[in-house]
C-alpha positions as CSV (number, residue, x, y, z in Angstrom):
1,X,0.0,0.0,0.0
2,X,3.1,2.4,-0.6
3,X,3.0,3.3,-4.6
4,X,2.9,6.8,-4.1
5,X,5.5,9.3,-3.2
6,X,5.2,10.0,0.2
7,X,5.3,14.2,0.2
8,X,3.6,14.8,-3.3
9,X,1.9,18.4,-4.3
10,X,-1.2,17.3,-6.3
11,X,-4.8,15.1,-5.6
12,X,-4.9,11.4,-5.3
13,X,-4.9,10.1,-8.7
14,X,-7.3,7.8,-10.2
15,X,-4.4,4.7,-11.4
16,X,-3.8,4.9,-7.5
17,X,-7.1,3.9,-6.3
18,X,-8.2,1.7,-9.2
19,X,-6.3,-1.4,-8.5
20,X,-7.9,-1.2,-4.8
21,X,-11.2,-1.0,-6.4
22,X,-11.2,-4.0,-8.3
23,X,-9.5,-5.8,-5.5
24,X,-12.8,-4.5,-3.3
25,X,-15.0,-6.1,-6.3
26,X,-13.4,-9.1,-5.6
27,X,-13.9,-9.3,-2.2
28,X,-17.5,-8.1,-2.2
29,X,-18.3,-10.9,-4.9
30,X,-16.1,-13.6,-3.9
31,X,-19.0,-15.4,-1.7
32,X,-21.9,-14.8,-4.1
33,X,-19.5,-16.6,-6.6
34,X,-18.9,-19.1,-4.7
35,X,-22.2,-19.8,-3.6
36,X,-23.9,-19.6,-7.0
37,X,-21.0,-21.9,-8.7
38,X,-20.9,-24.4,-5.6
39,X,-24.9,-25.2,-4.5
40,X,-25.3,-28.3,-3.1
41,X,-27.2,-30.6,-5.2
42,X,-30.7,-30.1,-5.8
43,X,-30.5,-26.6,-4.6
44,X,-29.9,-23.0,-5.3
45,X,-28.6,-19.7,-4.0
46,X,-31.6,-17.4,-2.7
47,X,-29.0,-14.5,-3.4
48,X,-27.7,-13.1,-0.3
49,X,-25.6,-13.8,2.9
50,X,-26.6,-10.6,5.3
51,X,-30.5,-10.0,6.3
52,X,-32.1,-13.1,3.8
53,X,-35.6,-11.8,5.1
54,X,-35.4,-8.8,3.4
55,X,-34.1,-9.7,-0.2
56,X,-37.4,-10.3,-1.3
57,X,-38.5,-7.0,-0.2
58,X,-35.9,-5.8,-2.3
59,X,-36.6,-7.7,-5.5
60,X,-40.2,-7.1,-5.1
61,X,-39.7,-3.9,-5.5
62,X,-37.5,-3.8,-8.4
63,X,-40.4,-6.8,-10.0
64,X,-43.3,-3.7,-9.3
65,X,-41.3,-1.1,-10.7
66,X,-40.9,-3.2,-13.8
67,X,-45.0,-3.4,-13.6
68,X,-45.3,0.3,-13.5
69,X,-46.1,0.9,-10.2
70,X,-44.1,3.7,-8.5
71,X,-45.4,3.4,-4.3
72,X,-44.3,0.2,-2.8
73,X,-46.9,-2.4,-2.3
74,X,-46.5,-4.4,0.9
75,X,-48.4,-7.9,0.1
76,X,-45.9,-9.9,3.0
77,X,-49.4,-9.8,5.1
78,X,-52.5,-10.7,4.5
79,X,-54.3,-6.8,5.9
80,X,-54.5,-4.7,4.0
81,X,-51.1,-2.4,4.0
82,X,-50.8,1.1,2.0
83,X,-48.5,1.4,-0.8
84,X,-45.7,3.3,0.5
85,X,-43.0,5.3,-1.4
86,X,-40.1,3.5,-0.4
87,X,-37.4,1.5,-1.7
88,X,-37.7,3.9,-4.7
89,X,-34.2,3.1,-6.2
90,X,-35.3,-0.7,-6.6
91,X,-38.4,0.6,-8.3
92,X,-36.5,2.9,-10.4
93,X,-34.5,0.1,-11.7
94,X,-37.2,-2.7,-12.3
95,X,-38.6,0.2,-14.4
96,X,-35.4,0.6,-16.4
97,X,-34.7,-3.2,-17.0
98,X,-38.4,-4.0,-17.6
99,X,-37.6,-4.3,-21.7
100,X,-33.9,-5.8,-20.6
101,X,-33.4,-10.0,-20.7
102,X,-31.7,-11.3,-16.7
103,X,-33.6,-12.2,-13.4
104,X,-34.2,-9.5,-10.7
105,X,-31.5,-11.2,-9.0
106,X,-29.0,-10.4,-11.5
107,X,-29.8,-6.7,-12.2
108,X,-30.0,-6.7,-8.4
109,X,-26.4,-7.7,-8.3
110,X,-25.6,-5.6,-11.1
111,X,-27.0,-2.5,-9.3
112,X,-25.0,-3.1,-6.3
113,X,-22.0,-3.2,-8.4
114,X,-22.6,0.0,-10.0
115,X,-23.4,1.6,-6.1
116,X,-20.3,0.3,-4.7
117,X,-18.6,1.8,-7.9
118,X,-20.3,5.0,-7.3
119,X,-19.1,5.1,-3.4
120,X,-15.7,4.5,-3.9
121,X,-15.5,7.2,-7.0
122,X,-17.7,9.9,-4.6
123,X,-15.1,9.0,-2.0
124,X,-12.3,10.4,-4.1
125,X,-14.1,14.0,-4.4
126,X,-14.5,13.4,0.0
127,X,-10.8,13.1,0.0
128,X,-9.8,15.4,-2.6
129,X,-12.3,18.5,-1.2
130,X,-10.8,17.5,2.7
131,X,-7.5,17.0,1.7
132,X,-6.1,19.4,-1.5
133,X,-3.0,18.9,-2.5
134,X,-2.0,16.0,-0.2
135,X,-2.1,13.1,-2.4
136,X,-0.6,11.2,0.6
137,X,-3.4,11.7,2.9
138,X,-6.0,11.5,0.7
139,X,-4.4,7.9,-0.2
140,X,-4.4,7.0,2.8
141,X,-7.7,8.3,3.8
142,X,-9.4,6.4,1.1
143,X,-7.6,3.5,1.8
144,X,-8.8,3.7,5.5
145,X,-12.6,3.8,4.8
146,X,-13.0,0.9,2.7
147,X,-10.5,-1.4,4.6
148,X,-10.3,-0.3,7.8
149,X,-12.0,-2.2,10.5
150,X,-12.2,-2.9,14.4
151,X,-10.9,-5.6,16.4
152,X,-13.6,-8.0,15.6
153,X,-11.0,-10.3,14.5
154,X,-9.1,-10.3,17.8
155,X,-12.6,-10.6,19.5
156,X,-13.3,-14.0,17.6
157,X,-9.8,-15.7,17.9
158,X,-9.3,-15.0,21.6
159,X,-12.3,-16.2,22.3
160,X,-13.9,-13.2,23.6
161,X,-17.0,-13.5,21.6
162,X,-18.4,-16.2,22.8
163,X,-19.4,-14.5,25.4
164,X,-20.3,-11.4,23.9
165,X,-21.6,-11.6,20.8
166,X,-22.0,-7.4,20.5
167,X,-18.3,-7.6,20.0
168,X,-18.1,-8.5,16.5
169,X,-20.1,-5.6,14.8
170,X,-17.2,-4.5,12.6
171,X,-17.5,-8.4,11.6
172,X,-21.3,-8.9,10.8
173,X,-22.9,-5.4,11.4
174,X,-24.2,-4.6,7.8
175,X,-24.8,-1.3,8.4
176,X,-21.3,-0.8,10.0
177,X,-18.4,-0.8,7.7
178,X,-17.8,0.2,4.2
179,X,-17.1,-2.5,3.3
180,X,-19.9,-4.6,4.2
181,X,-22.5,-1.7,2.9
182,X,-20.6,-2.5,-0.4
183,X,-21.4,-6.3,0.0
184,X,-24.7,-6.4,1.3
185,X,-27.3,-4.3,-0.6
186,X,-27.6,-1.8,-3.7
187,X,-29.0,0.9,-1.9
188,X,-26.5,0.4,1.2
189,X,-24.0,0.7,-1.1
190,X,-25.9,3.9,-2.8
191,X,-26.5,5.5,0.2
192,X,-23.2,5.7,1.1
193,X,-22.2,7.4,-1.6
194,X,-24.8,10.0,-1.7
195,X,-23.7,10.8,2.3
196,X,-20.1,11.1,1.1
197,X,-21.2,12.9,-1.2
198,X,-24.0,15.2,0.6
199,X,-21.1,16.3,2.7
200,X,-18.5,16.9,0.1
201,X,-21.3,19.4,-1.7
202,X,-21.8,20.8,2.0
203,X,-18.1,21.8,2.7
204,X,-17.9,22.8,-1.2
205,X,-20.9,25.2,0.1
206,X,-19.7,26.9,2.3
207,X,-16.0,27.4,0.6
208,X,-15.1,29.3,-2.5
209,X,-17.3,30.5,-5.2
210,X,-20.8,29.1,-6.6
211,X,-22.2,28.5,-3.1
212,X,-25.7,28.7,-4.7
213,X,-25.0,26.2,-6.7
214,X,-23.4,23.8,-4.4
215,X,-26.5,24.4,-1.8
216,X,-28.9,23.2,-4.6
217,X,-26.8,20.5,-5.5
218,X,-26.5,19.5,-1.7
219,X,-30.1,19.5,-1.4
220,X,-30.8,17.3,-4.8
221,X,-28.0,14.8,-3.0
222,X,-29.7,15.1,0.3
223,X,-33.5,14.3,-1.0
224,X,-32.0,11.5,-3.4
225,X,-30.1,10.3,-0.2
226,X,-33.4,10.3,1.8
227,X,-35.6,8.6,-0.5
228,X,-32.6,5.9,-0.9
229,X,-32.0,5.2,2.7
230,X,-34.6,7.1,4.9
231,X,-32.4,6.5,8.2
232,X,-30.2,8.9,7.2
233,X,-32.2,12.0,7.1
234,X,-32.4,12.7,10.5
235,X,-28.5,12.1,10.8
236,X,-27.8,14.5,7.4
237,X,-29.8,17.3,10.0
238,X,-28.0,16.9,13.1
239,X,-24.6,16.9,11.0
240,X,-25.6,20.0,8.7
241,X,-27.1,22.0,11.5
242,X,-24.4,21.5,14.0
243,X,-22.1,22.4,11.0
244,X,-23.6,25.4,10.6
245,X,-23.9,26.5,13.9
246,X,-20.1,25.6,14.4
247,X,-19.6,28.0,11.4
248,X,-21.2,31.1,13.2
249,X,-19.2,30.1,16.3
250,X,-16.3,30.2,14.6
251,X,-16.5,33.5,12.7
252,X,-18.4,34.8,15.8
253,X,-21.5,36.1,13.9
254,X,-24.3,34.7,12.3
255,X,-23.6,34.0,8.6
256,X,-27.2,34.5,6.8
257,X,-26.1,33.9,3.7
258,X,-24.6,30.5,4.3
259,X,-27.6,29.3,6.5
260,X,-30.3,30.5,3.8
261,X,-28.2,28.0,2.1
262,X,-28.2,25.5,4.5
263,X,-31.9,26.1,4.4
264,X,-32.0,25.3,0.8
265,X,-30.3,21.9,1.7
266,X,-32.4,20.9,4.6
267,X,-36.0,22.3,4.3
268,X,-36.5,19.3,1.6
269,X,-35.1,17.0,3.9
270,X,-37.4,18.3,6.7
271,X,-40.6,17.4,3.6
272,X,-39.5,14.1,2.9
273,X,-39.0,13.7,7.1
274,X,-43.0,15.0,7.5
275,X,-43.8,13.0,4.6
276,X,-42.9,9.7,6.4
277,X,-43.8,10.7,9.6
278,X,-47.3,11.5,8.3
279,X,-47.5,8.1,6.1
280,X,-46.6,6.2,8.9
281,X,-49.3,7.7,11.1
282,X,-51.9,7.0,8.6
283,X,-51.6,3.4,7.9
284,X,-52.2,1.5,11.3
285,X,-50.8,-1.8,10.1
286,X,-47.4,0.5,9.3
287,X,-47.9,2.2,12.4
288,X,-47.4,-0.9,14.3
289,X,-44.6,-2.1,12.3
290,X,-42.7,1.0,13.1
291,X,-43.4,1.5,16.7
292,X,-43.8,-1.9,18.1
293,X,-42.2,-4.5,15.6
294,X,-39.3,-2.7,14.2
295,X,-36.9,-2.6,16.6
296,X,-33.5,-2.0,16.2
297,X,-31.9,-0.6,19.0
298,X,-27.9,0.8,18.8
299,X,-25.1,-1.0,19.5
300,X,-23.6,-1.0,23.2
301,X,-20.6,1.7,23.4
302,X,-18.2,-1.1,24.0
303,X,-18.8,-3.0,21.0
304,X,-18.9,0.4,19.1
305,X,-15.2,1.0,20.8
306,X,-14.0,-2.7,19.9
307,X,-15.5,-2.5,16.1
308,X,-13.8,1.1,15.6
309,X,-10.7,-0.4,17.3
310,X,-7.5,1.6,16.4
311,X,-8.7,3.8,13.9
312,X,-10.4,5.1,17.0
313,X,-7.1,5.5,18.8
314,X,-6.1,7.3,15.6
315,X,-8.8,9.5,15.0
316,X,-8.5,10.8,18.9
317,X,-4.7,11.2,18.4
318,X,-5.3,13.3,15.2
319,X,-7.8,15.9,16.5
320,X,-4.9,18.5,17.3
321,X,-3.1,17.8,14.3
322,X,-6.8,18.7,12.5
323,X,-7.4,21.8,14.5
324,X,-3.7,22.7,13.7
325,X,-3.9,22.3,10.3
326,X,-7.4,24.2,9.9
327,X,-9.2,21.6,8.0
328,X,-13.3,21.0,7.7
329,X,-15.1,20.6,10.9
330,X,-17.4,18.8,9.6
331,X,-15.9,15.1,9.6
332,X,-15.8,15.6,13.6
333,X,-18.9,17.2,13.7
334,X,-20.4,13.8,11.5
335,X,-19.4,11.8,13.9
336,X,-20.9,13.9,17.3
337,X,-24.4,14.1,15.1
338,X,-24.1,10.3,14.0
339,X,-23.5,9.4,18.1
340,X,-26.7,12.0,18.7
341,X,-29.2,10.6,16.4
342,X,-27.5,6.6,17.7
343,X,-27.6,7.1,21.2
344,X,-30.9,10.0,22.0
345,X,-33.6,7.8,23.2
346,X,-35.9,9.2,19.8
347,X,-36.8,5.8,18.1
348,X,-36.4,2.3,18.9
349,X,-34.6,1.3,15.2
350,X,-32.0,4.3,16.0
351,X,-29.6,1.1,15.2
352,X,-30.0,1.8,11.4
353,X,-28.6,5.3,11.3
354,X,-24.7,3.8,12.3
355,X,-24.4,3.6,7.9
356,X,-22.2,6.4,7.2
357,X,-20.2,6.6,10.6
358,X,-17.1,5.0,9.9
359,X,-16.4,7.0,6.6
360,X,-15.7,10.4,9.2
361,X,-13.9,8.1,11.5
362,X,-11.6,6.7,9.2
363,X,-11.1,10.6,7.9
364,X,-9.7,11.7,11.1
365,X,-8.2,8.1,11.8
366,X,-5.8,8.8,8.4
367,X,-4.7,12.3,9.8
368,X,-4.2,10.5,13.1
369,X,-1.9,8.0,11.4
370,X,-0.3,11.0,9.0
371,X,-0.1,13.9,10.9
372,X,0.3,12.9,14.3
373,X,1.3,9.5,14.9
374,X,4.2,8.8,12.1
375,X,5.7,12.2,12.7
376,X,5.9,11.7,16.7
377,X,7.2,7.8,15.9
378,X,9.9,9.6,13.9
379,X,11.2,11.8,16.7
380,X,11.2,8.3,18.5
381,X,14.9,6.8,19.4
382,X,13.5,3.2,18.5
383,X,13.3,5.3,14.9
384,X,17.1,5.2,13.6
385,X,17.4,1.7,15.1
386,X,14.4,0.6,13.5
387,X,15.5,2.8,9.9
388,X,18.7,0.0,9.8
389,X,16.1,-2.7,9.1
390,X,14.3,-0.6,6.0
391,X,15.1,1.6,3.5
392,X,11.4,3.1,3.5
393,X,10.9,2.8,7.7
394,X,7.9,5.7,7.6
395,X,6.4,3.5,4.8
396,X,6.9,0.5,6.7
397,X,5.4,1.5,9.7
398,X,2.1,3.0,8.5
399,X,2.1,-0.2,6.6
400,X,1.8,-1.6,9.9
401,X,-1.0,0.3,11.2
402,X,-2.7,-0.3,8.1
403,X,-2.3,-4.4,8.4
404,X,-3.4,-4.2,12.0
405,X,-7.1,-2.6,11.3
406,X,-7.6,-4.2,7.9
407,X,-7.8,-7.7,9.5
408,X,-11.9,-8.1,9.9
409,X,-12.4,-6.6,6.3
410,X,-10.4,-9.2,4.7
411,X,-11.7,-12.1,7.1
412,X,-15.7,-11.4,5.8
413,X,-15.8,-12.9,2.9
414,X,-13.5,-15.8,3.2
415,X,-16.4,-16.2,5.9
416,X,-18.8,-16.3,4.4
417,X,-17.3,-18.1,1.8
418,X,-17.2,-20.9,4.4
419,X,-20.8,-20.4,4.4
420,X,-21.5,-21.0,1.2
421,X,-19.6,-24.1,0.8
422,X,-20.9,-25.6,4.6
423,X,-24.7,-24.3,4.7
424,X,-26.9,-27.3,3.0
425,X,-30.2,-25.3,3.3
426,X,-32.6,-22.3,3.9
427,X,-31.7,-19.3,4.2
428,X,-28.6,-19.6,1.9
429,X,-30.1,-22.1,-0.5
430,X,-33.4,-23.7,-1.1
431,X,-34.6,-26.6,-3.5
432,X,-35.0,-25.8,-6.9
433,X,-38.1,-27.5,-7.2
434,X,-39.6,-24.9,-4.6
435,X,-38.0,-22.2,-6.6
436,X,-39.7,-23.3,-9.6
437,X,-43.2,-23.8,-8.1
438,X,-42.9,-20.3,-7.0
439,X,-42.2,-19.0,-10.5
440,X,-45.2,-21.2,-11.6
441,X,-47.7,-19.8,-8.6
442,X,-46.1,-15.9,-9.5
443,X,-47.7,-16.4,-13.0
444,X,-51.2,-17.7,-11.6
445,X,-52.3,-16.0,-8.5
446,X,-53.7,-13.1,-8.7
447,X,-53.2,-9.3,-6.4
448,X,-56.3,-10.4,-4.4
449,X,-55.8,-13.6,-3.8
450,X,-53.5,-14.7,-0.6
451,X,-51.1,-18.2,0.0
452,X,-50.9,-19.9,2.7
453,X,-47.0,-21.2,3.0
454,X,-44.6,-21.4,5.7
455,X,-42.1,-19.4,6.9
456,X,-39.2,-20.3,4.2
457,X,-41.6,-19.6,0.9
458,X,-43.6,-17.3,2.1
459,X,-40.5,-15.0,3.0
460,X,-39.3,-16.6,-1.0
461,X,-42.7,-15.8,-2.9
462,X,-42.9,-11.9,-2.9
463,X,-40.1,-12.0,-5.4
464,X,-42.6,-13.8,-8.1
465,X,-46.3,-12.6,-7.1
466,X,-48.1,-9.6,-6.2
467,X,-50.6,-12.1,-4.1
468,X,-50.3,-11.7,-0.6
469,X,-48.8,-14.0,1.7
470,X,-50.2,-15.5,5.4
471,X,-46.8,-15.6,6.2
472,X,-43.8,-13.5,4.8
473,X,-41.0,-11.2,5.2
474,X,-40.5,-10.8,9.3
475,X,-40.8,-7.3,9.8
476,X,-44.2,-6.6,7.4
477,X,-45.8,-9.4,8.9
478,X,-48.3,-8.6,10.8
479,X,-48.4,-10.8,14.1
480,X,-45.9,-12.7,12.6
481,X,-45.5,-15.1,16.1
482,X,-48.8,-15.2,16.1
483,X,-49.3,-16.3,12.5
484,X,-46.3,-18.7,12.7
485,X,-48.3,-20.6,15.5
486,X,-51.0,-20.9,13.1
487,X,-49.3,-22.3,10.3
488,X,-47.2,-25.2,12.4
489,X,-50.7,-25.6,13.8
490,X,-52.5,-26.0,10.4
491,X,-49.9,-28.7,9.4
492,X,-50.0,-30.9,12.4
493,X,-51.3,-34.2,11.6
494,X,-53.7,-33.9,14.9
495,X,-55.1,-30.7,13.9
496,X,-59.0,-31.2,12.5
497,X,-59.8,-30.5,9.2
498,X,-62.5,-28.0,10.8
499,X,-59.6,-26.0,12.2
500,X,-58.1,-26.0,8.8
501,X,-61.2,-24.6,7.3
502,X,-61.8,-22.0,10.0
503,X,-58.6,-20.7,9.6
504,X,-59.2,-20.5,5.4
505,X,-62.4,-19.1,5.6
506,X,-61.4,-16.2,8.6
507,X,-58.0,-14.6,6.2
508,X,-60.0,-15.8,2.6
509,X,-56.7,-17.6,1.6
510,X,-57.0,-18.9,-1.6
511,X,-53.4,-21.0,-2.4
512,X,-51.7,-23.7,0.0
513,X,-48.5,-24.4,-0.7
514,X,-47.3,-27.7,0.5
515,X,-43.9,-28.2,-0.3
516,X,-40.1,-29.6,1.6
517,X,-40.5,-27.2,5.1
518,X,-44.4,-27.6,4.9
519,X,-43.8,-31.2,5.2
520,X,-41.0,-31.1,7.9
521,X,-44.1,-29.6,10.4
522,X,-46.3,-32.4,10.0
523,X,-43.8,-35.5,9.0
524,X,-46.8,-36.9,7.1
525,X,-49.6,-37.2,4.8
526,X,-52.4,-34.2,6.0
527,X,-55.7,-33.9,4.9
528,X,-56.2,-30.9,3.2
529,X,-58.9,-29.4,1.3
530,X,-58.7,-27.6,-2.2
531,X,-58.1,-29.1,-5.9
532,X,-54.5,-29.6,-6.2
533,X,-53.3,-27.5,-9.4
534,X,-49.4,-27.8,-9.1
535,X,-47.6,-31.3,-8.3
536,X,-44.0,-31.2,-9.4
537,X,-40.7,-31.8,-7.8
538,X,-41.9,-32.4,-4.5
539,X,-44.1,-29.6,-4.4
540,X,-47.7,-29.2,-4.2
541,X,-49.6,-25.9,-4.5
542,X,-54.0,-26.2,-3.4
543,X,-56.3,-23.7,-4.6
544,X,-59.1,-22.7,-2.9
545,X,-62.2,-20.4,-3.1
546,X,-62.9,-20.9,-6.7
């Protein structure tokens, strides 16, 4: 990680960064590629590793966009839910690839590609606007927020973990790292980018000429930000409006100008915040889901210490060195707003707005390492000794430093690798038959109707039909305990056929799907009523209320 001159006068150039990038394409696809090319026989990949629930959210979206809808219709429950806008990108996309040959699944794929490509471009113009003229620590900068990590790594081999699980976020968190935003989701990977680059058009606002311009480009950013990952719009306030009022503290008067263009960029922010507030409010079923059901709360401060690790260490050591140097408040100032809108007891899913933190804390981490730690190592004694062993000892030791926190990036997808090549069943795989009943039953129920199906394929279906399920994807589920007793009890062999029937004619369910984890309930033959209209590979899909 030492191909650049170490005291150059001009901006991080692209043939630097490039190799990285395909070695992070690598990384981020390694375990798809593995699973997809190694299924165990009989079965194939459901197309994901992190959060499996929610991948059918995801490609249902992208399978209504390509149907022309443009809200978000939630049919993972059998009530009646109001189309919502959300997940908007996905939509965006079905609607682009609807005349285009490929499965959801592989445009899905494709899109998260072209995010993570986005986010590691955007955080060239981060480094570049933080950092002109230092190519060294904008290298190194970049560098640190795609592969640095915590001590997850020495958590898991010491042992630690096992009693703490909390202490592997920077391991499995999906909305911790970089890295793993790259890996898990298009618009993880998206939204990343547009925070990087919300807050590069931010600092470019309130610098130099064009500041109009910059605010309305901030604000375009900022809406396209919120309506990609909604989390973050209370965490692009807090940052923006402490940054502003750390602006007028600083020049010691109130700058009008600049906040009328802060108010540019955050009065749109504050719609889009009214708009889900309000759409939430008015949809009971939603309601519930987000007060009650969706709960998410943030990580304990140790495991946020051990996942941050040494680039915390560096980013406290370089907070002189940043003050000396007068750069941008506004990476510190990300991080204090992050920690607000994580930590004030607001909402209970405050969990899902730690996306975005480690790109400020690897920022400070790099002048930490830079500014402030090599230099002081230098004035060390250990220094000539140590500049006997090595020709390049500065280089060698921030090599050092950056093989220490890189460890639990690099150990994720040879992980979950492992997975792919040791996990026989659900939620990494299921039977191919099962897939292709569901493709038959997405071409043959209808939006009305509703299918009865366990856990497994009901959380599978949504990606082929617009039919709604009993049972589905956990968090848009209503009851979904409660219906999950239902359904083991419907498949019991010493549950009455009456039962069965009472519990068809209360929800109006029109399929049952009887196929491999439908069986594994009842462990044999049940009596079930309905014509049987499917009966392939194992599977065997009722219909009812003809």
């Amino acid at each position: 990680m030492n191909n650049l001159s170490p005291t150059p006068d001009d901006n991080l150039p692209w043939r630097a960064v490039l190799p990285w990038m395909g070695v992070l394409l690598l990384l981020i696809n390694l375990p798809y590629l593995a699973a997809w090319l190694l299924p165990p026989e009989g079965k194939q990949f459901v197309g994901t590793f992190v959060n499996p629930d929610d991948l059918a959210t995801y490609l249902s979206a992208m399978r209504q966009g390509a149907g022309g809808k443009w809200l978000f219709h939630l049919n993972f429950s059998p009530e009646p839910w109001q189309p919502k806008l959300m997940l908007l990108p996905y939509l965006l996309v079905g609607k682009v690839i609807r005349p285009l040959p490929g499965s959801f699944l592989f445009w899905f794929h494709l899109f998260r590609l072209v995010a993570a490509l986005l986010a590691m471009s955007t955080a060239v113009a981060w480094v570049r606007t933080l950092f002109p003229g230092q190519r060294r620590l904008q290298y190194t900068t970049w560098l640190l927020i795609f592969f640095g990590s915590g001590l997850g790594w020495l958590m898991a081999i010491s042992g630690l973990a096992t009693r703490w699980s909390g202490l592997l976020l920077d391991l499995g968190g999906p909305e911790w790292s970089a890295f793993m935003a790259l890996f898990h989701t298009p618009h993880f990977a998206l939204g990343l980018a547009l925070e990087m680059g919300l807050m590069t058009a931010v600092i470019r606002m309130t610098v130099g000429q064009g500041n109009g311009r910059w605010a309305i480009l901030a604000a375009l950013i900022g809406v396209a930000g919120g309506l990609t990952y909604v989390y973050h719009i209370p965490v692009y306030g807090l940052v923006i409006g402490l940054y502003l009022l750390g602006l007028a503290v600083q020049q010691r008067c109130i700058p009008w100008r600049l906040w009328a263009n802060g108010l540019v960029v955050l009065l749109p922010l504050l719609a889009l915040l009214a708009y889900y507030a309000l759409a939430s409010n008015q949809d009971p079923y939603f309601a519930n889901y987000a007060r009650n059901e969706h709960v998410i709360p943030p990580p304990a401060l140790l495991s946020v210490l051990v996942a941050t690790g040494i680039l915390a260490i560096l980013a406290l050591a370089g907070l002189p060195a940043w003050r000396a140097h007068g750069y941008s408040w506004l990476p510190p100032l990300w991080i204090v707003g992050n920690l607000i809108a994580l930590y004030a007891p607001t909402v209970q899913f405050s969990g899902r707005f730690t996306l975005g933190l480690m790109v400020p804390v690897a920022t400070l981490a790099a002048v930490g390492l830079e500014q402030a730690t090599l230099p002081w190592l230098e004035k060390r004694p250990f220094f000539a000794r140590f500049a006997r062993l090595t020709p390049t000892p500065t280089a060698t030791l921030r090599r050092m430093f950056l093989y220490l926190v890189v460890p639990s990036t690099i150990i994720i997808p040879f992980l979950l690798v492992k997975t792919a090549v040791t996990t026989p069943d659900f939620p990494t795989y299921i039977p191919s038959a099962e897939a292709a009943a569901a493709r038959w039953l997405g071409q043959e129920a209808q939006p009305d109707d509703i299918i009865l199906a366990y856990y497994p394929m009901g959380n599978y279906l949504p990606r082929e039909t617009d039919a709604r399920l009993f049972v589905s994807q956990l968090d848009f589920t209503t009851d979904l305990s409660g219906k999950l007793t239902q359904v083991e009890q419907f498949w019991q062999p010493g549950t009455s056929l009456a039962w069965r029937q009472a519990l068809i004619d209360t929800w109006s369910i029109d399929y049952i799907y009887e196929g491999t984890y439908e069986r594994a309930l009842s462990q044999q033959p049940v009596d079930l009523p309905g014509d049987i209209v499917y009966d392939r590979g194992g599977v065997t899909i009722y219909r009812l209320n003809d």
